[in-house]
Structures are given as C-alpha cells and as structure tokens.
C-alpha positions, -999 to 999 in steps of 0.1 A, spaced: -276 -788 78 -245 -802 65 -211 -791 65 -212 -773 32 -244 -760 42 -226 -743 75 -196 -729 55 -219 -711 35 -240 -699 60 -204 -685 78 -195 -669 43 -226 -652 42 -224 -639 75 -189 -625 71 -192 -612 40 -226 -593 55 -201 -581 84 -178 -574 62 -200 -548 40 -208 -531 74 -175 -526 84 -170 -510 53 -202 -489 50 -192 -481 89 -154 -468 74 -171 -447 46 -194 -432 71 -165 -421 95 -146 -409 66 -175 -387 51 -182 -377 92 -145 -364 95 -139 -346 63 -170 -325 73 -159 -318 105 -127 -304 92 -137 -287 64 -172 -273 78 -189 -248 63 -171 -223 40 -171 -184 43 -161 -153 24 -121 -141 26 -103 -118 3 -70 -126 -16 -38 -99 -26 -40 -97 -61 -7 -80 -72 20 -67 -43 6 -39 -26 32 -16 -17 39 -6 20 15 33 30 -5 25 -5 -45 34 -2 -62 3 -3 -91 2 -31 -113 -27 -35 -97 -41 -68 -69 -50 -54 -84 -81 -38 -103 -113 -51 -134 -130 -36 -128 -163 -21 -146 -190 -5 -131 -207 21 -137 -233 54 -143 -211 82 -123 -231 109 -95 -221 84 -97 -189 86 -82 -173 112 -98 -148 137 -83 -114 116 -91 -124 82 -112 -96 65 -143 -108 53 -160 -77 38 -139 -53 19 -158 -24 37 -133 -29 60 -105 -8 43 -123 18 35 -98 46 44 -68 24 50 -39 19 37 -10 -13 41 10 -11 69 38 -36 55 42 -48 16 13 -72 12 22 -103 -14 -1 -117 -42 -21 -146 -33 -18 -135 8 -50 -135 25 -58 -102 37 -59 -92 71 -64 -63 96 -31 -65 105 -24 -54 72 -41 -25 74 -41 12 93 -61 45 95 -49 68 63 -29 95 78 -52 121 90 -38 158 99 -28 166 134 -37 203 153 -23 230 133 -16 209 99 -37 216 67 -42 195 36 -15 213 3 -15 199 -29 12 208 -56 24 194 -87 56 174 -93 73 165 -118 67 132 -119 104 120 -135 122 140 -111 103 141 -81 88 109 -72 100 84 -88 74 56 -75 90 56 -40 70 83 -24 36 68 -11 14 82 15 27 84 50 63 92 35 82 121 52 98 145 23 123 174 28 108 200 -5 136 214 -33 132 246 -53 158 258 -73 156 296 -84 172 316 -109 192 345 -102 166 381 -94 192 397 -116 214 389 -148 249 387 -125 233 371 -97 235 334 -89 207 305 -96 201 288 -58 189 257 -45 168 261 -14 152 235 9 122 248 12 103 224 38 119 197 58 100 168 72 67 172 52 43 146 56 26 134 25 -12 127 27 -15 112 -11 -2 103 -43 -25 109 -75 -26 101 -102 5 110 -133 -9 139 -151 -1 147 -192 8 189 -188 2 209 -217 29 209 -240 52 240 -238 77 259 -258 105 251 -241 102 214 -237 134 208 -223 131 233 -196 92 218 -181 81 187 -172 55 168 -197 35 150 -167 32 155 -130 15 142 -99 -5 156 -77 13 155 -43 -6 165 -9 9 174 19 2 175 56 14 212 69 18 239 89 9 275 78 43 289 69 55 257 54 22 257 33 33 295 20 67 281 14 59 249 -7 30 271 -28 53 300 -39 80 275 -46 51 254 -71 42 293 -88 80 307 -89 108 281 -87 121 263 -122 119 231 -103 107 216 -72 119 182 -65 112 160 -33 140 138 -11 127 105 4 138 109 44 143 77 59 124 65 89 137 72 121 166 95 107 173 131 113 154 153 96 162 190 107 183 212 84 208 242 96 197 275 81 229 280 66 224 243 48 196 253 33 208 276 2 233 263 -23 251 282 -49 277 267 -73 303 294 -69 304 288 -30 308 254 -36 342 243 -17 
C-alpha cells in the first residue's frame, strides 16, 4: 500500500468517525429534549380576568396540554375541581389555574339562613358586589302621612352576600322614573330579624340600595345613625 493508498484509507476512517460523532450528538440531543419535556398532561388556562369571590364555572377555563415536569404540584387538572368554588384573588387571562386560586363558596354559619331580594341593579350593585362581600342594606321610606317626613333607614349592617344572579328585565311600569327597569337577584346570609328587616324593606320601601363595607373595617352602626331625615340635617 502506497502513500496515497494510506491517506485514503485515514480519510475514510475519519470521515466514518466523524459521522459517529455526529450520529452520537443527534442521539444525545433527541435523549435530552425528551427528558425535559417528557410526557405532556392536561392543565387548564384563565380565559378572561376572573374577578376576586366570583363562582367559578367551567367556561371560564381552556383545555391545555402540557409537559408534566412543568407543571407544578397545584395545577388543577380536572375542572371538577371547582365545583362549588369561587377565586380567592383576581385570576389573569392566560394564568394557569391553581388550587390556590380557589376556596369553598361561602356556606351559612349556625343561626344564618339563605334571603334573596331584588336590587336595582343601577343603583345597587354596580358590578362591585360579588359573593363573599359584606353589605350594610338602605331603604328609604316615604312619610306614613302627608306632613310627615320621607326617611332613610339602614336596615341591615354587615350582611353577608351568598350570590349574585343574573340582571333581570322588570316589567315595565307606569311610573318609569320612579322603579327600576332591571334588577338582580341578591342572596344574603342572615339571621332571623335581619331576614324580616331586609324582606319588608324589598315589599314596602321606594328603594333599597346596598353599601360595599370594606374588609377589615368597622361595620356597626349607632341606633341613632340609622334614620335620616332631611329637615334634621345640620
């Protein structure tokens, strides 16, 4: 075998080496992209914000597929999981959804029952009441006789709201700029009296309006602060 004979020989043997080397690479490549993607599972996406005490319903949330080692250990992976939640914090489109998202509805204590009134739905929610709110009930009431005085009266303080329906069309009435045209179904966690009170203030008062309390702040009312008339307005 002569020299040109041996260089080619060499060549052939490198380039051979060479193609191994890079078969090896491919190999390893292929080997460490499975083992970081792995096998994929079911997770569930935030489709529009989700407002914070808002009952959780399954359209709320896409289907997704993704690697299970990236999923962390409190995703939800089957929307039977908030069945009879609701968010606990405001939960962002596109976030993954997670039970630490989520919380037990409400449910009543000893001595509560469930009440549900009507509310105007321009003047009484607004969009800012949701379930788990705490309310303090308006009624204003016009005067028993023609020379007494229309009141305001707090009627319940501290009411804890169950649920939020849906806005309701009422029937169209006479006096349209006296009623409301829709309302929504508010329900209430109570106590017996404050139960009487909020019902006879939904079948007798002109309006009944509701005042967002904010957490954490003092929610008790004086009995003399809870009747307003305009005359003894100082």
């Amino acid at each position: 075998m002569n020299s040109r004979q041996r260089r080619g020989v060499i060549i052939l043997i490198l380039s051979a080496l060479c193609a191994l080397g890079a078969f090896a690479g491919v190999l390893s490549v292929v080997r460490d992209v499975n083992s970081k993607v792995g096998p994929e599972v079911t997770a569930y996406r935030v489709r529009a914000e989700v407002k914070p005490y808002t009952t959780l319903s399954t359209g709320q949330f896409e289907k997704i597929e993704m690697p299970e080692r990236w999923l962390s250990d409190n995703a939800v992976t089957d929307l039977g999981q908030i069945r009879g939640k609701i968010a606990v914090t405001t939960l962002r489109a596109g976030s993954l959804l997670q039970t630490d998202m989520i919380v037990n509805q409400p449910a009543l204590r000893p001595g509560e029952q469930e009440v549900a009134i009507m509310i105007d739905a321009a003047t009484g929610v607004a969009g800012k009441i949701t379930p788990g709110s705490r309310v303090n009930v308006y009624a204003t009431f016009e005067g028993k006789k023609e020379t007494a005085p229309d009141q305001s009266k707090i009627i319940v303080t501290n009411a804890r709201v169950l649920d939020v329906g849906q806005i309701t069309a009422l029937d169209p009435d006479n006096d349209k700029n006296q009623q409301p045209t829709e309302a929504v179904p508010i329900t209430f966690a109570l106590s017996t009296i404050d139960a009487q009170r909020i019902t006879y203030a939904e079948s007798f008062a002109q309006r009944v309006r509701l005042a967002l309390v904010a957490p954490g702040s003092e929610t008790s009312v004086p009995d003399k602060d809870r009747t307003y008339e305009l005359a003894t307005d100082k």
